[in-house]
ZATIVO-459413 format. One record per residue: chain; residue number from 1; x, y, z of N, C-alpha, C in turn; residue in one letter. Coordinates in pm, 1 decimal, always signed. Last residue first. Layout:
N
+-------+------+----------+----------+----------+----------+----------+----------+----------+----------+----------+------+
| chain | resi |      n_X |      n_Y |      n_Z |     ca_X |     ca_Y |     ca_Z |      c_X |      c_Y |      c_Z | resn |
+-------+------+----------+----------+----------+----------+----------+----------+----------+----------+----------+------+
|     A |  NUM |        X |        Y |        Z |        X |        Y |        Z |        X |        Y |        Z |    a |
...
+-------+------+----------+----------+----------+----------+----------+----------+----------+----------+----------+------+
END
This chain:
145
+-------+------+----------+----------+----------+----------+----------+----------+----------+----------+----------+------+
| chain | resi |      n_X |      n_Y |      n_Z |     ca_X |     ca_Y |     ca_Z |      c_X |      c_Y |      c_Z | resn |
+-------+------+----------+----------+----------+----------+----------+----------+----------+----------+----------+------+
|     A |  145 |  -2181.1 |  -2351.7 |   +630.6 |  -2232.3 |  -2401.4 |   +758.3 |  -2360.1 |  -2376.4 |   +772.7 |    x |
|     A |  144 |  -2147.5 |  -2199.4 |   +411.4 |  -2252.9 |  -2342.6 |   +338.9 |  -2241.8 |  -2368.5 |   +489.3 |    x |
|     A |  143 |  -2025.8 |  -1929.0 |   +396.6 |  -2163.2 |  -1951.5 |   +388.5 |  -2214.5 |  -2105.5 |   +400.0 |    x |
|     A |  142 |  -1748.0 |  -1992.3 |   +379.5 |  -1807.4 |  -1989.7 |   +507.1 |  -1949.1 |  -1934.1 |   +505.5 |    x |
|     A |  141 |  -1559.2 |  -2108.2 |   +120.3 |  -1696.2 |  -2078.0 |   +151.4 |  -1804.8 |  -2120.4 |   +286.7 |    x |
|     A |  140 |  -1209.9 |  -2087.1 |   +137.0 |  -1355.3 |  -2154.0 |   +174.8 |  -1484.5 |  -2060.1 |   +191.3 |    x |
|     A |  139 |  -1025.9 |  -2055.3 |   -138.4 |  -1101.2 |  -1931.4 |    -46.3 |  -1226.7 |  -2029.7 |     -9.8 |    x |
|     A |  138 |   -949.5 |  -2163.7 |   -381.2 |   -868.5 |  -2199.4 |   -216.9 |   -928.2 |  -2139.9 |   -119.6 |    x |
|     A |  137 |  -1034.3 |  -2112.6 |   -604.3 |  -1104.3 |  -2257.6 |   -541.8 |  -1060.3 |  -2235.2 |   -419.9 |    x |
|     A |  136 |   -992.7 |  -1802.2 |   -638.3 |  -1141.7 |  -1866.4 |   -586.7 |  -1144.8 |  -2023.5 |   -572.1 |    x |
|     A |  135 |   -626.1 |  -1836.9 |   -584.5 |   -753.4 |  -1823.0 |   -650.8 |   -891.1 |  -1836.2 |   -589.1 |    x |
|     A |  134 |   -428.6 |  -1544.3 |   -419.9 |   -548.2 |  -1667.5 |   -385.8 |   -601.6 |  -1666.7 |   -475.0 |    x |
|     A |  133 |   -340.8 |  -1324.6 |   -468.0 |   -249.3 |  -1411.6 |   -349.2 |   -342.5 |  -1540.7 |   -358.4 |    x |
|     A |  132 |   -197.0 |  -1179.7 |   -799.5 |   -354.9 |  -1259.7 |   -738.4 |   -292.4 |  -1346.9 |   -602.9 |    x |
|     A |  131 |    -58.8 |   -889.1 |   -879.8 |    -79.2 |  -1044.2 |   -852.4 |   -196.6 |  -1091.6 |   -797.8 |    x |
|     A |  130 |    +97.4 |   -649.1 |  -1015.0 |    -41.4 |   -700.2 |  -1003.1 |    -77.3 |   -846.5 |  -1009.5 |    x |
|     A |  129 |   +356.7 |   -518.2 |   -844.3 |   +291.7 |   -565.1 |   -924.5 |   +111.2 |   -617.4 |   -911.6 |    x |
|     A |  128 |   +340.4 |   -158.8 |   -734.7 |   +324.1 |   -313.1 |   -726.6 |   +271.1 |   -386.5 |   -828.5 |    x |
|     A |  127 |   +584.7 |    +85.6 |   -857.4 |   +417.5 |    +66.4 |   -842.3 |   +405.3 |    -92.9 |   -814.0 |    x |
|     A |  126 |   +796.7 |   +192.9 |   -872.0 |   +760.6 |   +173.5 |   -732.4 |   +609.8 |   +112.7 |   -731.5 |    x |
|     A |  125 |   +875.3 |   +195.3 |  -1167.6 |   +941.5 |   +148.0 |  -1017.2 |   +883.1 |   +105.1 |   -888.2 |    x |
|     A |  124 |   +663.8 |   +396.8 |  -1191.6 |   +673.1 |   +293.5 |  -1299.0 |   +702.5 |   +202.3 |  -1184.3 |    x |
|     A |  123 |   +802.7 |   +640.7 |  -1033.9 |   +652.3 |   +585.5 |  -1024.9 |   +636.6 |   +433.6 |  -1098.8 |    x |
|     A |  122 |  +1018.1 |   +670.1 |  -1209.1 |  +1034.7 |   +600.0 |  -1060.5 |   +888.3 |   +569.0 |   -987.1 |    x |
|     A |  121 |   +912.4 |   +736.7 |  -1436.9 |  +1006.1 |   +673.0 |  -1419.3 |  +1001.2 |   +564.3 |  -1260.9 |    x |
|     A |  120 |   +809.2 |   +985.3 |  -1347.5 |   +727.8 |   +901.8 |  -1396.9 |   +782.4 |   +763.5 |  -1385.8 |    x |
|     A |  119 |  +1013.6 |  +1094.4 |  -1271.4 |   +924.5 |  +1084.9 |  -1165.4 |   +842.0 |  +1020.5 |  -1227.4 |    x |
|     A |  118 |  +1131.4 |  +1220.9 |  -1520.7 |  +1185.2 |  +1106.8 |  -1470.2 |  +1097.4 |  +1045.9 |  -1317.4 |    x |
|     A |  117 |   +958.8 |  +1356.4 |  -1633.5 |   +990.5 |  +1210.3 |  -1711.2 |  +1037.5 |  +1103.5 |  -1607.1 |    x |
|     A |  116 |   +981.4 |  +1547.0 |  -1468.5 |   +859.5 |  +1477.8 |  -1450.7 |   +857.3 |  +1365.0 |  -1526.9 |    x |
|     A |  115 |  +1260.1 |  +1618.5 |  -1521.8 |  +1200.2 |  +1573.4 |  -1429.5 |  +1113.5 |  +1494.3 |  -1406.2 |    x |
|     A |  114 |  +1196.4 |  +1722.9 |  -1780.6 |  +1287.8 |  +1586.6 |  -1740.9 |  +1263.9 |  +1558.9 |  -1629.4 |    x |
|     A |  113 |  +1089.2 |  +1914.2 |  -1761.3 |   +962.1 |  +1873.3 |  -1814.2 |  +1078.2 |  +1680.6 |  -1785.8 |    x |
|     A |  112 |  +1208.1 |  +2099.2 |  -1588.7 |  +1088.5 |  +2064.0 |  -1512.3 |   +997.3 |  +1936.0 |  -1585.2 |    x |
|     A |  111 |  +1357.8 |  +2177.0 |  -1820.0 |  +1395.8 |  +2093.4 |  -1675.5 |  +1293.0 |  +2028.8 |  -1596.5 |    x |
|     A |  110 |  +1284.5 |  +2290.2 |  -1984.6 |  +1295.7 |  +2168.3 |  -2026.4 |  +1386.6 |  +2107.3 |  -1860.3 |    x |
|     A |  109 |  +1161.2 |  +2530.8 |  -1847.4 |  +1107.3 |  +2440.1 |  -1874.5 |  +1127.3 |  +2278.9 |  -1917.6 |    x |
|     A |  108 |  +1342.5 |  +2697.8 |  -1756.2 |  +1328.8 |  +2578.5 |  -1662.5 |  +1260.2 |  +2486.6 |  -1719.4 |    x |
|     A |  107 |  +1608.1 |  +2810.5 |  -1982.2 |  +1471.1 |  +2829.0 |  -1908.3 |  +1458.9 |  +2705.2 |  -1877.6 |    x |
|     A |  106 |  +1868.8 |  +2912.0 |  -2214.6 |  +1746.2 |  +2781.8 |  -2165.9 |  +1715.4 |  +2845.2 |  -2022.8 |    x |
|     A |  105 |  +2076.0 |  +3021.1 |  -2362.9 |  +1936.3 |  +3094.7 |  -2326.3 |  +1827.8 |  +3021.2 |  -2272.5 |    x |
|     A |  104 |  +2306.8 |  +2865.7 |  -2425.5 |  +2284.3 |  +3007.3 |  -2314.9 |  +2150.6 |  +3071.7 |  -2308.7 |    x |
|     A |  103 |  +2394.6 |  +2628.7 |  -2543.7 |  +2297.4 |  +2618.8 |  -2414.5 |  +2304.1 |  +2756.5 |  -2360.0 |    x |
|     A |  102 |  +2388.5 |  +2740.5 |  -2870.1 |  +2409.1 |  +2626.4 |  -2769.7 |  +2335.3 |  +2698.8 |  -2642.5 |    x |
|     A |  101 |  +2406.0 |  +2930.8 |  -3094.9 |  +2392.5 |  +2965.4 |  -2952.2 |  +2418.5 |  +2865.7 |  -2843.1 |    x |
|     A |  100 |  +2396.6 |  +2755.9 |  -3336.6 |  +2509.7 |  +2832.7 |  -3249.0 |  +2471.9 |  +2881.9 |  -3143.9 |    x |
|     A |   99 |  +2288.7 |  +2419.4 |  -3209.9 |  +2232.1 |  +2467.6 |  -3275.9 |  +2384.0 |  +2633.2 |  -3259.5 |    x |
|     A |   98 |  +2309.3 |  +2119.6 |  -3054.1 |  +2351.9 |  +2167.9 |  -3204.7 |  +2335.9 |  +2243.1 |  -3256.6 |    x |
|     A |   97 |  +2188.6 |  +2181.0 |  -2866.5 |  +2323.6 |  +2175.7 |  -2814.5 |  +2377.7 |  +2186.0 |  -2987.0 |    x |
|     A |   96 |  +1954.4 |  +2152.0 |  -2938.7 |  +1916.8 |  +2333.9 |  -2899.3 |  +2085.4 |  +2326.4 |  -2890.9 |    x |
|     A |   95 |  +1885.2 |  +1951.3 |  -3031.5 |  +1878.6 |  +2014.7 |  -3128.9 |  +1933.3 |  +2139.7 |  -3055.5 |    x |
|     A |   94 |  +1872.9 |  +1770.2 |  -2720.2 |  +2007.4 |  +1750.4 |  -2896.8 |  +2005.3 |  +1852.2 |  -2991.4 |    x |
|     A |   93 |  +1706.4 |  +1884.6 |  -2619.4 |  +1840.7 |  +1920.8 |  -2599.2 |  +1978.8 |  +1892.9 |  -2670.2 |    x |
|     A |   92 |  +1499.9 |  +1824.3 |  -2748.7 |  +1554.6 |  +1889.8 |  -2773.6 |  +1684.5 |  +1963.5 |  -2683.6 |    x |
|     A |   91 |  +1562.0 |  +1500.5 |  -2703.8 |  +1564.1 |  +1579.8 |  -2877.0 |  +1593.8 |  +1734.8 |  -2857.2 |    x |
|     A |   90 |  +1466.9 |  +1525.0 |  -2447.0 |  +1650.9 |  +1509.6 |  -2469.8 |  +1690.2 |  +1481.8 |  -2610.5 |    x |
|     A |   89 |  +1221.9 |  +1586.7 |  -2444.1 |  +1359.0 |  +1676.5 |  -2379.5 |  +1494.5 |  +1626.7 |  -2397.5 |    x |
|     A |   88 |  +1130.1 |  +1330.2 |  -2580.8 |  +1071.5 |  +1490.8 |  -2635.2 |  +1208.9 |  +1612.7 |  -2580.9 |    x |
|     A |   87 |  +1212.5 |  +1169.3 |  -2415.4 |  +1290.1 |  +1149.8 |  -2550.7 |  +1245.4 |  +1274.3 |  -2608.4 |    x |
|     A |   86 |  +1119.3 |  +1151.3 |  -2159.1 |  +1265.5 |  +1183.1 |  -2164.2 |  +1301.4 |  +1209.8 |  -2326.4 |    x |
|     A |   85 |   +830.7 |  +1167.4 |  -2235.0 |   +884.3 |  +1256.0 |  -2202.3 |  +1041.4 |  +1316.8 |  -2189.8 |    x |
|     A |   84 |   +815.7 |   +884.6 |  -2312.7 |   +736.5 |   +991.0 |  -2424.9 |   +803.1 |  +1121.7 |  -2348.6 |    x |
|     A |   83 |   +915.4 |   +752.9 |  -2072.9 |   +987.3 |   +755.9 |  -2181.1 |   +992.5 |   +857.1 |  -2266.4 |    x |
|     A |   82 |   +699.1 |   +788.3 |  -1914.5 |   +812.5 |   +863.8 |  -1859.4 |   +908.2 |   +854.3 |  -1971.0 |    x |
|     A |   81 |   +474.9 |   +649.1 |  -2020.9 |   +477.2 |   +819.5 |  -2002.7 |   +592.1 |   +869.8 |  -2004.4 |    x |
|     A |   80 |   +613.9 |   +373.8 |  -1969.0 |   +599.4 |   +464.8 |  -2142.7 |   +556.5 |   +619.0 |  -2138.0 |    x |
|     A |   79 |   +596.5 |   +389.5 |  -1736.4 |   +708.1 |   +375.7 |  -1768.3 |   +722.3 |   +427.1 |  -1926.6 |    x |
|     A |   78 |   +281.0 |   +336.3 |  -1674.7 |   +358.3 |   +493.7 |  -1657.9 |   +502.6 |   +475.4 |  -1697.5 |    x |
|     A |   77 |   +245.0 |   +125.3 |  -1914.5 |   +222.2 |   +271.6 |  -1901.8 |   +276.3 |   +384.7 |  -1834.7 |    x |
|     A |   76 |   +385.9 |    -26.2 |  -1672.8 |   +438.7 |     -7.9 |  -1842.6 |   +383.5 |    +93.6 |  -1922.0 |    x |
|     A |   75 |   +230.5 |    -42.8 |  -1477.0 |   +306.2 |    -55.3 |  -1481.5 |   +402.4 |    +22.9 |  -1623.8 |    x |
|     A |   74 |    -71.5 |    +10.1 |  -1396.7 |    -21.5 |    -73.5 |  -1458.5 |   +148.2 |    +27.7 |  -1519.6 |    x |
|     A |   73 |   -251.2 |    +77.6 |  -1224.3 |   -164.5 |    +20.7 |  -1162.3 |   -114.2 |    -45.4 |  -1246.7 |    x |
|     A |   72 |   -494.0 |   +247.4 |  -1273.4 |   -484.0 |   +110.4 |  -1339.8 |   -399.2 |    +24.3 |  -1288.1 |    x |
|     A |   71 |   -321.2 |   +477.4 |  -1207.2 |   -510.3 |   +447.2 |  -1123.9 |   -555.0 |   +290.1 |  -1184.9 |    x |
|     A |   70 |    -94.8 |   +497.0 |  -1335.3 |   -131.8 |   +499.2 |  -1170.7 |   -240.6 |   +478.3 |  -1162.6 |    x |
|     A |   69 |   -228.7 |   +498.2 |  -1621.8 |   -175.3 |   +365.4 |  -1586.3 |   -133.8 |   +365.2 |  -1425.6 |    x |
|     A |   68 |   -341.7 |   +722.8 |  -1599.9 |   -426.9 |   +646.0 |  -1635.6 |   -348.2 |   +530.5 |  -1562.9 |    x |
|     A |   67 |   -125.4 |   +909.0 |  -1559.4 |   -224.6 |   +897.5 |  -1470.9 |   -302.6 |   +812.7 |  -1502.0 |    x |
|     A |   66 |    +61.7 |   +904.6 |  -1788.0 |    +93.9 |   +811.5 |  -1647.3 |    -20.0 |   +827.2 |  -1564.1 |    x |
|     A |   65 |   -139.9 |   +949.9 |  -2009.6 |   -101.3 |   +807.4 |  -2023.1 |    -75.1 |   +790.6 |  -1824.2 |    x |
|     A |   64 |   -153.4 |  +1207.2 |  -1902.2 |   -233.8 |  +1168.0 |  -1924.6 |   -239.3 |  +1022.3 |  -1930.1 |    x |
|     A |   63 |   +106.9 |  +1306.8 |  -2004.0 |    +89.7 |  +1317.2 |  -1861.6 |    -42.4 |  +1223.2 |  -1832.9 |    x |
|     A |   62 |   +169.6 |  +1237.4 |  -2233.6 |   +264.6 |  +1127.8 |  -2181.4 |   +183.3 |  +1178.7 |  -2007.2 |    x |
|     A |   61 |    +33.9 |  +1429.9 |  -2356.0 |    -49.5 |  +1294.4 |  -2350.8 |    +49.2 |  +1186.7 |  -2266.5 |    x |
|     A |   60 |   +196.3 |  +1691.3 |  -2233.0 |     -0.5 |  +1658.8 |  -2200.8 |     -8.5 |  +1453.8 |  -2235.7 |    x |
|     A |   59 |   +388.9 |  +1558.6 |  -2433.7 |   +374.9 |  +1620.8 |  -2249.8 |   +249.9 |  +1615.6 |  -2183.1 |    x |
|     A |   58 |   +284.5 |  +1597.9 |  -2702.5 |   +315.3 |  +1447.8 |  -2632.0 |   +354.8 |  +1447.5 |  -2482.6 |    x |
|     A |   57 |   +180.6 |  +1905.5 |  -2696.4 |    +91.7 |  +1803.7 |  -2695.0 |   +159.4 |  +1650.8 |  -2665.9 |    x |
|     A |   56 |   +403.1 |  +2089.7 |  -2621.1 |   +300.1 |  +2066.8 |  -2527.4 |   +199.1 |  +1908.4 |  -2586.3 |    x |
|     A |   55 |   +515.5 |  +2113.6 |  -2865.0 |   +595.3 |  +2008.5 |  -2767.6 |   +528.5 |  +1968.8 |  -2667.8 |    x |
|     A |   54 |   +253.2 |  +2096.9 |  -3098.8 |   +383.2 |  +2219.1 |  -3062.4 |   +429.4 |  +2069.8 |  -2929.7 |    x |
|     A |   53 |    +41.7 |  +2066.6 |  -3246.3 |   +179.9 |  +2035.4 |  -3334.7 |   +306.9 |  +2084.9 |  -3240.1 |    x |
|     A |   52 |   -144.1 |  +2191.2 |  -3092.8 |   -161.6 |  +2068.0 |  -3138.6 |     -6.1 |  +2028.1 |  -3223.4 |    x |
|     A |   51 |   -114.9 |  +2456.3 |  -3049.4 |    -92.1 |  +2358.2 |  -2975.9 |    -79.4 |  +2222.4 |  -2956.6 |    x |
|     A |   50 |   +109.5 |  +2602.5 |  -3348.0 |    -29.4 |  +2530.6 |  -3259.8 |     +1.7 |  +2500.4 |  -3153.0 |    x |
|     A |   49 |   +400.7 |  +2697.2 |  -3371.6 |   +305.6 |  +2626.6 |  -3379.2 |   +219.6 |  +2656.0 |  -3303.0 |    x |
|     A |   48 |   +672.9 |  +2866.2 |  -3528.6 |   +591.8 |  +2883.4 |  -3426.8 |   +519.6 |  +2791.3 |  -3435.9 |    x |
|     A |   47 |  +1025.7 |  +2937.0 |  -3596.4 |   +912.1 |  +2905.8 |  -3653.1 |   +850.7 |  +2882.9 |  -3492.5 |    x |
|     A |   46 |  +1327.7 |  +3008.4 |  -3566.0 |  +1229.7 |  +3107.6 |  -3508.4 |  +1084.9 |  +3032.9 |  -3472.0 |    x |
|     A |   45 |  +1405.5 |  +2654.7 |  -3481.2 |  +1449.4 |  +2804.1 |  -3539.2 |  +1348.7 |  +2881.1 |  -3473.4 |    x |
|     A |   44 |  +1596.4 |  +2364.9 |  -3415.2 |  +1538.0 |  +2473.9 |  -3404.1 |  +1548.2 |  +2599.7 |  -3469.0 |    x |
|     A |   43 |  +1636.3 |  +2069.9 |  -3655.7 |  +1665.4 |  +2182.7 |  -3609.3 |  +1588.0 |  +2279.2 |  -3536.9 |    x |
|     A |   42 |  +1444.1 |  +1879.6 |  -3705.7 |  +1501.0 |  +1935.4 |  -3819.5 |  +1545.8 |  +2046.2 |  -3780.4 |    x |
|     A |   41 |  +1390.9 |  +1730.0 |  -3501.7 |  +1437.0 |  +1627.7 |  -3598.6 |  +1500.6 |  +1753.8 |  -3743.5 |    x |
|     A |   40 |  +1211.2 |  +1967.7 |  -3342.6 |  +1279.8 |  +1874.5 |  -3307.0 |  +1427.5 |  +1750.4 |  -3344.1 |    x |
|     A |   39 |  +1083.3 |  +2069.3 |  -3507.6 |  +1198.0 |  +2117.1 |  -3488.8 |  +1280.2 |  +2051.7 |  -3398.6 |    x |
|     A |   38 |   +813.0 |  +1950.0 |  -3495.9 |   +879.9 |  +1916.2 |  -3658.0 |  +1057.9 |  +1949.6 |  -3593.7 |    x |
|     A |   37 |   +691.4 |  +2110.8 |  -3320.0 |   +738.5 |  +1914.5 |  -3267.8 |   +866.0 |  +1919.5 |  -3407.0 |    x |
|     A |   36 |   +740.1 |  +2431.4 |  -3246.2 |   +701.0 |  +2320.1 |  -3321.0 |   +787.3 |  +2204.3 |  -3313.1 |    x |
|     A |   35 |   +683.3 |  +2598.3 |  -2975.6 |   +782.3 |  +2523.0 |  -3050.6 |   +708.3 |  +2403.7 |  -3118.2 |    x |
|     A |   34 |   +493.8 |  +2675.2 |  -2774.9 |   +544.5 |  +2797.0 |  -2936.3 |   +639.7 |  +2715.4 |  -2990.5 |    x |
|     A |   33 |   +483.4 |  +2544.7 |  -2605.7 |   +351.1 |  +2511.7 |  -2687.4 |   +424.3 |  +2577.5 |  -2788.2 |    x |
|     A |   32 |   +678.3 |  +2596.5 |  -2416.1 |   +694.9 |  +2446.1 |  -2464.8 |   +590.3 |  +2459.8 |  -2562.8 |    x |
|     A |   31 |   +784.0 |  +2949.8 |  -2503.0 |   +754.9 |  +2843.2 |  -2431.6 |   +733.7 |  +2729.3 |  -2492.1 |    x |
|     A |   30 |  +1014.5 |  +3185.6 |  -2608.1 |   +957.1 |  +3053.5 |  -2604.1 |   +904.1 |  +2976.8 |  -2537.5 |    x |
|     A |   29 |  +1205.6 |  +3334.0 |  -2533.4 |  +1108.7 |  +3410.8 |  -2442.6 |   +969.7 |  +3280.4 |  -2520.2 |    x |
|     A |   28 |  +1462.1 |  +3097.0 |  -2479.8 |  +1467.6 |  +3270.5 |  -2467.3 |  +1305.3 |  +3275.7 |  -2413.8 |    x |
|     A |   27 |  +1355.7 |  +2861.4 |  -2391.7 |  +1465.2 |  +2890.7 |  -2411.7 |  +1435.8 |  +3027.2 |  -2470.3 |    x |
|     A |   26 |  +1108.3 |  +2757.3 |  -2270.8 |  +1193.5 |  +2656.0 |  -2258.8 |  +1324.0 |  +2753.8 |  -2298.1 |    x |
|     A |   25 |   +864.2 |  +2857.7 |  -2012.6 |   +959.3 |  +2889.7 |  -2107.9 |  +1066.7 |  +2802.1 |  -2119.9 |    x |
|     A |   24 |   +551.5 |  +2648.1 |  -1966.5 |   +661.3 |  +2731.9 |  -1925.8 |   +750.8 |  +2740.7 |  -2039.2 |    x |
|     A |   23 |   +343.2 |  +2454.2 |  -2043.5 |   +297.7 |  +2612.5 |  -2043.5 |   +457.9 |  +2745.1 |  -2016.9 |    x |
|     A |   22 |   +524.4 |  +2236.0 |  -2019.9 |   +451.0 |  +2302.0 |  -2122.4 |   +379.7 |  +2392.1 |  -2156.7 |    x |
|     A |   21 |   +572.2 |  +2253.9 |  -1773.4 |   +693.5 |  +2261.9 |  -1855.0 |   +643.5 |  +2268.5 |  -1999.0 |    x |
|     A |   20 |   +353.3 |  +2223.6 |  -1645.8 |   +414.8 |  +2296.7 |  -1626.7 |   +507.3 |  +2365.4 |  -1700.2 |    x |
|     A |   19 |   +281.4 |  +1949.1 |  -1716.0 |   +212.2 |  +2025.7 |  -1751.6 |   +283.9 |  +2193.3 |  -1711.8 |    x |
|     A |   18 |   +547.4 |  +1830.8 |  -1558.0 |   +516.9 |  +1827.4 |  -1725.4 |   +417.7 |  +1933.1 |  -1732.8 |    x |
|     A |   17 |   +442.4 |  +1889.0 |  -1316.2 |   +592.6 |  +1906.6 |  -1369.3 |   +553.5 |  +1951.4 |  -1527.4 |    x |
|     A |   16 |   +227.3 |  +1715.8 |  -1299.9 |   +215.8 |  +1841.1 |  -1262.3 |   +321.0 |  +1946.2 |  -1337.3 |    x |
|     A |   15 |   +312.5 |  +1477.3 |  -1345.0 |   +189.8 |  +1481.7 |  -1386.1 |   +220.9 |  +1686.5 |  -1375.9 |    x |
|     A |   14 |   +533.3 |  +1447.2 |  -1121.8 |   +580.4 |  +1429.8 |  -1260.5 |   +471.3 |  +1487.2 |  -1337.0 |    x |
|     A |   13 |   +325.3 |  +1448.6 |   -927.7 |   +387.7 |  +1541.8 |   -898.1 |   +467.6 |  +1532.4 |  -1034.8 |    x |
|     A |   12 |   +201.5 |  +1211.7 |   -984.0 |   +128.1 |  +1311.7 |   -972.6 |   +194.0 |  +1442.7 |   -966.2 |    x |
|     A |   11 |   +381.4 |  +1001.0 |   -957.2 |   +281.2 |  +1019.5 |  -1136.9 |   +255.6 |  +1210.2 |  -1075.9 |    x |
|     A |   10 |   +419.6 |  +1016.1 |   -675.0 |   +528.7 |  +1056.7 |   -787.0 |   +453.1 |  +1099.3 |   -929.9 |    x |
|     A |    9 |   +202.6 |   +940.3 |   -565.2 |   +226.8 |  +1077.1 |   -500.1 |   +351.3 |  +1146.5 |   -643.9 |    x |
|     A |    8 |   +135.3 |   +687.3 |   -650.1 |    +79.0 |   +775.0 |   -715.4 |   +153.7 |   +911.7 |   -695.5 |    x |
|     A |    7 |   +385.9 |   +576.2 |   -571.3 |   +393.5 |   +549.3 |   -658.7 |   +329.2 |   +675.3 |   -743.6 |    x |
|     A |    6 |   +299.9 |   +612.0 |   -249.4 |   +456.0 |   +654.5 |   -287.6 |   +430.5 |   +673.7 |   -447.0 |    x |
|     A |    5 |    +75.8 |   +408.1 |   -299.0 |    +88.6 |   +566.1 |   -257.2 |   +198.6 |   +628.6 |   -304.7 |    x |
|     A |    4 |   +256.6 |   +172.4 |   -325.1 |   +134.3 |   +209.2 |   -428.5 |   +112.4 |   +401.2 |   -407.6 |    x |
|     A |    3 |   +365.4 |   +147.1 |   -127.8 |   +454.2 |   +155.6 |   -269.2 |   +343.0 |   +237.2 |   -353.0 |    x |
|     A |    2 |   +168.5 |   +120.7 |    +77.8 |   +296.7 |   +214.9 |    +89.9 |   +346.0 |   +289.4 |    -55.4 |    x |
|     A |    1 |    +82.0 |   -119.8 |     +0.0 |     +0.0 |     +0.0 |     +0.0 |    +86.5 |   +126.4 |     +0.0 |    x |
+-------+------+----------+----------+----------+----------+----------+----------+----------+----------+----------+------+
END
C-alpha cells in the first residue's frame, strides 16, 4: 500500500511538472507550446506552432497516459509516459546543443519537463505488481455451515 501511494504521489507530482513545462519557457522568451514538434528532428528556429503540433501536446499525452496507468496500476504505461517525455527533452536538448547559440538561453522548462519524465520513471518502479495471493477454489466458503 505504501509503494502504491509513494507510486501515485510521484505520477502526480511528474503529472504536474510536465504540464508545467509546457505552459513554461523553454529557451529565450519561447515556451513548450510555441515550438514546433517538426523542430525537433530538423533543427530549431524562429518558426511557431499550434498547440496541437507544438511540444506541449506528447507532455499533455505522456501526462495523461501516467495517470491512467497509476489508477490502473499498470506498470508499463507509466514507464511509457516517462519515456514519451525523456525522448521529447533530450531531442531537444540535442537540437538546442547543435544549434550556435548552444545552451545560453534555456529556461526551466525543459527541466521541469525531465524531471517529470523522470518521476514518472520512478513511479513505474515503485508501483506493485499485479498479482492474485489466492484463486477462488482456495477461499472456503463460510456460507454453506
Amino acid at each position: 500500500m505504501v509503494r502504491y501511494v509513494s507510486a501515485v504521489v510521484c505520477t502526480l507530482a511528474g503529472g504536474i511538472a510536465l504540464v508545467l513545462s509546457a505552459f513554461g519557457r523553454w529557451i529565450g522568451r519561447r515556451e513548450g507550446m510555441d515550438i514546433p514538434l517538426s523542430q525537433l528532428w530538423n533543427g530549431l528556429g524562429p518558426d511557431t506552432a499550434g498547440f496541437i503540433g507544438s511540444l506541449a501536446m506528447p507532455l499533455m499525452i505522456a501526462t495523461v497516459l501516467a495517470l491512467i496507468g497509476a489508477a490502473s496500476k499498470g506498470r508499463l504505461l507509466v514507464g511509457f509516459a516517462g519515456l514519451i517525455g525523456l525522448v521529447v527533452t533530450g531531442l531537444f536538448m540535442l537540437q538546442q546543443g547543435l544549434s550556435e547559440s548552444g545552451f545560453e538561453h534555456l529556461h526551466q522548462g525543459w527541466t521541469k519537463a525531465g524531471g517529470g519524465a523522470l518521476l514518472f520513471i520512478v513511479a513505474a518502479v515503485l508501483l506493485p505488481n499485479r498479482v492474485r495471493t489466492t484463486d477462488d477454489a482456495d477461499i472456503p466458503d463460510r456460507n454453506l455451515r
